[in-house]
C-alpha positions in Angstrom: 14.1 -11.9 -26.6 14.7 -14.9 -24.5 12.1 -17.1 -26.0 11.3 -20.3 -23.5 9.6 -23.4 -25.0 7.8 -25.5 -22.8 8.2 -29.0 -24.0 6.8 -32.5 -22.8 9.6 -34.2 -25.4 12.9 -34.8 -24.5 15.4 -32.4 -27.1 16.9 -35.5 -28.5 13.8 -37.2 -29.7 12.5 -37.9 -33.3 9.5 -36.1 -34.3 8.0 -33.3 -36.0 7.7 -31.2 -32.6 11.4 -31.1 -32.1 12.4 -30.7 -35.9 10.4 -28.1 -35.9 11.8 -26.2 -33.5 15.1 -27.2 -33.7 15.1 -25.8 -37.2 14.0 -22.3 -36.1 16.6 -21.7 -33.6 19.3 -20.5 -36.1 16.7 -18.0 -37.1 15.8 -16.5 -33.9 19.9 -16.1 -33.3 20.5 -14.5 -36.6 17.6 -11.8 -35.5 19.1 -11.5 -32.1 16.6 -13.9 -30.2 17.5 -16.8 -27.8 15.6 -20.0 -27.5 15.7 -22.1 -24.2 14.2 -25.5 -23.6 12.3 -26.3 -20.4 12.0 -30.1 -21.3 11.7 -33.8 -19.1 15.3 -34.1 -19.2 15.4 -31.2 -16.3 13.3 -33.3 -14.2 12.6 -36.8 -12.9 10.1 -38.6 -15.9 9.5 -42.1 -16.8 8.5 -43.4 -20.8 4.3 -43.5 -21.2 2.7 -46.5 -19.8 2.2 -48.3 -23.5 4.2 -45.5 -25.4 7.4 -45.0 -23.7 8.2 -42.1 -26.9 6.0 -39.9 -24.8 7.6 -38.5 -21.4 5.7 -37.8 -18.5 7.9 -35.5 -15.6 7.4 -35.0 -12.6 7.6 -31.4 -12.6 9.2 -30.5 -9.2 10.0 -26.9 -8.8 8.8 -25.8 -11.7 8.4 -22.7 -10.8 12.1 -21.9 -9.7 13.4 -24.1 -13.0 11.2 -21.3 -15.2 12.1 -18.4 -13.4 16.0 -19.4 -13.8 15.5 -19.4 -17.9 14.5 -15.8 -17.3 11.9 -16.0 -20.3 10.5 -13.0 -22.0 8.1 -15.0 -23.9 6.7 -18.7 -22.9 5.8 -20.9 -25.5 3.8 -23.8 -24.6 4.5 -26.9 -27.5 2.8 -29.4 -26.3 -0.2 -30.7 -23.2 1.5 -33.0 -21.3 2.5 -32.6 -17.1 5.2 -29.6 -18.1 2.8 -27.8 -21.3 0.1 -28.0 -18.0 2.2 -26.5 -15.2 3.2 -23.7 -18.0 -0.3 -23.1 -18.2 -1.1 -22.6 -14.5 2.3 -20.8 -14.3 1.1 -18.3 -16.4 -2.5 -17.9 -15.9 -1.3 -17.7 -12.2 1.4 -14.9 -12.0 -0.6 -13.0 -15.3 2.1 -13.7 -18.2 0.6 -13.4 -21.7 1.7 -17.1 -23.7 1.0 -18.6 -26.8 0.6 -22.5 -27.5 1.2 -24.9 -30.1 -1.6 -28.2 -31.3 1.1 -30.5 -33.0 -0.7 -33.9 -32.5 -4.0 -34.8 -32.5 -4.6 -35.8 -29.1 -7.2 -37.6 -28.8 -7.5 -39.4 -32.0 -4.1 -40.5 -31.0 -5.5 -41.4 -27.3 -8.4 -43.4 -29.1 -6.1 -45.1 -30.9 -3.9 -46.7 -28.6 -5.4 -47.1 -25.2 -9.4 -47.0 -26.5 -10.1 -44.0 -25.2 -13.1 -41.9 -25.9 -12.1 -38.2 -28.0 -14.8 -36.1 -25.8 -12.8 -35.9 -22.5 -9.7 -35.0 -24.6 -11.0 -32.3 -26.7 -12.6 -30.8 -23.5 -9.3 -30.5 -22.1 -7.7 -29.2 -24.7 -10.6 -26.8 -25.3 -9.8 -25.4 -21.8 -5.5 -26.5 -22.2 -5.6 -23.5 -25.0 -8.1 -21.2 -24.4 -5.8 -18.3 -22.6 -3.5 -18.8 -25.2 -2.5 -15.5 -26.9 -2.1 -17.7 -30.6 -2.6 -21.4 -30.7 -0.2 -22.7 -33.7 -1.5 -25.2 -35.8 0.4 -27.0 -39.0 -2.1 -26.6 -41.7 -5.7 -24.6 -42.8 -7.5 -28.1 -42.6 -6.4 -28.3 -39.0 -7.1 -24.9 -38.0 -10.9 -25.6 -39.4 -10.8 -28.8 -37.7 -10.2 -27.1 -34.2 -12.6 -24.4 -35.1 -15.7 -27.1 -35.5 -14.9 -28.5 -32.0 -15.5 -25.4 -30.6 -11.4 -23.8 -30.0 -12.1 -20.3 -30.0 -9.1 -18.3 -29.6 -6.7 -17.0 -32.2 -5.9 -20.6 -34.2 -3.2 -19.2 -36.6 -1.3 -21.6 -39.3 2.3 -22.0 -39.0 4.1 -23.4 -41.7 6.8 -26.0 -41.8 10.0 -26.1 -43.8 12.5 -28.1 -45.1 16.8 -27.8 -44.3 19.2 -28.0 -47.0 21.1 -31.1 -45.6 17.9 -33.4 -46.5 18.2 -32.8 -50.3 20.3 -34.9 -52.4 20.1 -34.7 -56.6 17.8 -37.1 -57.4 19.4 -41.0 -57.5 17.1 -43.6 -59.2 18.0 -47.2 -58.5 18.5 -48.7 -62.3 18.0 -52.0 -62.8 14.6 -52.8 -60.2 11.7 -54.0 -61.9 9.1 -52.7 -59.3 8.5 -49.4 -58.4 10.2 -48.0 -55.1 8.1 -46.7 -52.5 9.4 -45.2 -49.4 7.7 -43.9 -45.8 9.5 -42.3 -43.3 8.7 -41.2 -39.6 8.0 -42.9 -36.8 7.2 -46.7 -36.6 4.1 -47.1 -34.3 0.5 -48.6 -34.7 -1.4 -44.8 -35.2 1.0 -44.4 -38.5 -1.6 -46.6 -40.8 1.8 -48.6 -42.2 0.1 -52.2 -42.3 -1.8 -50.2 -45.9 1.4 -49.6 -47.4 3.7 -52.6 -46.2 0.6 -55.1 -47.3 1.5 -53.7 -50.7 4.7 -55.4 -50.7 4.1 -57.7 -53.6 3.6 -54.8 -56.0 6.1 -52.5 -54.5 9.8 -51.9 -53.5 8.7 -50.9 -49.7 10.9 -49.0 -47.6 10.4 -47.6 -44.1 12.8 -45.4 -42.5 12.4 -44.8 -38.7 11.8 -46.9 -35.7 9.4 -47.3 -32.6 7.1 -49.5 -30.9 5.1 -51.0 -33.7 8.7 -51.9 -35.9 8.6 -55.7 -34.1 5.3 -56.8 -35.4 5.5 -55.3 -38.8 9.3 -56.7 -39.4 7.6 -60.4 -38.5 4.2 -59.5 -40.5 6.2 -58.3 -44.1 9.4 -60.1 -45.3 9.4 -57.6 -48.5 9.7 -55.0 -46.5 12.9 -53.4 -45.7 13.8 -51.8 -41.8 16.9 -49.9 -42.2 16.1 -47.7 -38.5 16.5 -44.0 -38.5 18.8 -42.1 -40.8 19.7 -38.5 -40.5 21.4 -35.5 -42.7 22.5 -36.7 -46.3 21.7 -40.2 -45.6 18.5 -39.6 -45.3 18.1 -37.6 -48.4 19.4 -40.5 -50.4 16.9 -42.3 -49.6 13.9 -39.6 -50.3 16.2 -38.6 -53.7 16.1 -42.4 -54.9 12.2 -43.3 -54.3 9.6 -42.8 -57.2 6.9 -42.5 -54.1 6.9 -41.6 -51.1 4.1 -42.9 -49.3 2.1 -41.5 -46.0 -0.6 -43.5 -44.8 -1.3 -41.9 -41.2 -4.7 -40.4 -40.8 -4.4 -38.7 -37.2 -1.1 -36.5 -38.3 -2.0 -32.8 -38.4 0.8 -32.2 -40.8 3.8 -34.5 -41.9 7.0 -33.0 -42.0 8.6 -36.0 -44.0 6.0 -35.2 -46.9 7.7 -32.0 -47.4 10.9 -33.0 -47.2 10.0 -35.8 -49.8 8.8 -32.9 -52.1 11.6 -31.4 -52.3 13.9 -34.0 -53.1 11.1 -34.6 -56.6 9.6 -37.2 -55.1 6.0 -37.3 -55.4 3.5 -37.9 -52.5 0.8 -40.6 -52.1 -1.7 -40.4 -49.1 -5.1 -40.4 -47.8 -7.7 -37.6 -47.8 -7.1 -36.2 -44.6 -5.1 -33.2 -43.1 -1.6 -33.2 -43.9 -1.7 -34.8 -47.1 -4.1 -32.7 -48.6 -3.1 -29.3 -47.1 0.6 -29.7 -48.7 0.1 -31.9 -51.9 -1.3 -30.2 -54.6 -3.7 -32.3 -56.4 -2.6 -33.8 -59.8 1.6 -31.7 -59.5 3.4 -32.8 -56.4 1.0 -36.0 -55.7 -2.1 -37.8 -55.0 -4.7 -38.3 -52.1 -7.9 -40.6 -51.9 -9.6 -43.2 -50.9 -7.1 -46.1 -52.3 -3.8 -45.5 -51.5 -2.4 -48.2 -54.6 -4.2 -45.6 -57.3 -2.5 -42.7 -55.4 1.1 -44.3 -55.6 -0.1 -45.6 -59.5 -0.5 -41.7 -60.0 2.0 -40.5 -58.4 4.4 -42.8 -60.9 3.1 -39.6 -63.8 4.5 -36.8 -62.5 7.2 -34.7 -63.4 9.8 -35.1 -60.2 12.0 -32.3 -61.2 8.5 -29.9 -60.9 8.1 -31.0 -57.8 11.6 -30.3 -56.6 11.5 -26.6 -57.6 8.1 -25.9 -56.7 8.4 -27.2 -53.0 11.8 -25.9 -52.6 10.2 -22.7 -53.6 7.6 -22.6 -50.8 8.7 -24.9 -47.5 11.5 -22.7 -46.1 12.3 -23.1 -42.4 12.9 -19.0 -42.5 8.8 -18.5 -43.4 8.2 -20.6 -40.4 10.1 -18.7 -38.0 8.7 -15.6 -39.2 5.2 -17.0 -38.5 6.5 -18.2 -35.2 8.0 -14.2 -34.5 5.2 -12.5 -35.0 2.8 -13.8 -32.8 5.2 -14.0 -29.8 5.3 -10.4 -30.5 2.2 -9.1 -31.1 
């Protein structure tokens, strides 16, 4: 099959949309599949008035652009101007399609420009409901989407983790305070001003960049910025942390906590989806109310548990096979 992802994210950016299906491409080779991006870079876009991470495109001729990838299956990943003129493509010439709900919209919406969450779910209520199989990350977010009133088939799709993020565990000997480490993207919606105001008690480290790195780099000088890292380097860092902390409340999943896992690094975060969909209460972490008494915790558990457990269950290969099947069916 030639399998074309519709895409409001430029291939090169950092997130959990593109990791994710990044990772499943060598799968979908191996079984004799193809995956093809239609993404901003094939058209004229500009950076989001006030969040310039998210690309709007101008999406002229679309329609011969599509045609060119010669797609036996369209996959729609996200709801932007190119996810919406998939849509209408395919509701217009009758192609079956399935969808993805990666973000939640318009808690993130709310967040950042003060906009109301009952426009947004109303268009994505209508965004998804021709969708063959909208993908979600997690049970907690496919009963989420249920109670707004998304009707069509909400199926979970797993996430997994790549071998060149692991690292033997490294423990930096000789620090008196615990180290604590986040990693993703650096903007306001993340919740990082909880954990970086914990920089008296705790080592603080936060990998990544974006647009809220500025303010927080002048707000914490405990706090260490090293930017992105990538491959091995990266896995240093999750293989040498006693904690790693998430403190977003509007992710659906969180990639990085996974990834944390399975280096033995035990996960602190709040009550909410993501956290308490992958950590299992009391083995591989904690999640509450008060994210100090989740990191104190955390500091209990047996890290080389948590490596083999995780490694166990977050495979990339399971998520293709989710992905597979309902492009098929």
């Amino acid at each position: 099959m030639n399998i074309v992802i519709v895409t409001d994210n430029l291939k090169d950016q950092v997130n959990g949309v593109v990791k994710t299906y990044k990772s499943i491409e060598k799968f979908a080779e191996v079984t004799g599949n193809h995956i093809v991006y239609l993404d901003p870079g094939k058209f004229k876009h500009i950076g989001c008035p006030g969040y310039p991470e998210v690309k709007l495109a101008w999406p002229w001729k679309f329609k011969q652009k599509i045609e060119a990838l010669q797609p036996d299956h369209i996959h729609i990943a996200t709801e932007g101007p190119l996810g919406l003129m998939a849509k209408l493509f395919c509701e217009k010439h009758s192609i079956s399609y399935t969808t993805a709900y990666h973000t939640r919209f318009p808690e993130f919406v709310k967040r950042i420009y003060g906009f109301g969450q009952g426009l947004s779910y109303c268009y994505l209520r209508w965004f998804h409901k021709n969708s063959k199989a909208v993908l979600t990350p997690s049970q907690s977010m496919k009963d989420d989407l249920i109670r707004k009133g998304f009707t069509k088939n909400i199926v979970v799709w797993t996430r997994g983790v790549s071998n060149d993020i692991i690292a033997e565990r490294q423990p930096i000997k000789g620090n008196l305070k615990p180290q604590v480490l986040y990693v993703g993207r650096v903007s306001k919606e993340k919740g990082l001003d909880d954990l970086c105001k914990l920089q008296d008690t705790y080592d603080i480290t936060v990998v990544g960049d974006g647009p809220y790195l500025k303010k927080l780099r002048q707000k914490y000088n405990n706090v260490i910025f090293p930017g992105y890292k990538f491959g091995k380097q990266l896995a240093k860092y999750y293989a040498s942390a006693d904690v790693f902390c998430f403190p977003s409340k509007t992710d659906t999943f969180g990639i990085v906590i996974i990834e944390a896992l399975c280096n033995g690094t035990p996960v602190a975060g709040y009550n909410v989806t993501g956290p308490k969909d992958i950590i299992q209460l009391g083995v591989t972490g904690f999640y509450g109310d008060n994210l100090k008494d989740q990191i104190e915790h955390c500091m209990t558990l047996n890290k080389l548990k948590i490596r083999k457990i995780s490694q166990e269950k977050w495979t990339w290969k399971n998520c293709w096979d989710i992905f597979y099947k309902e492009i098929c069916k």
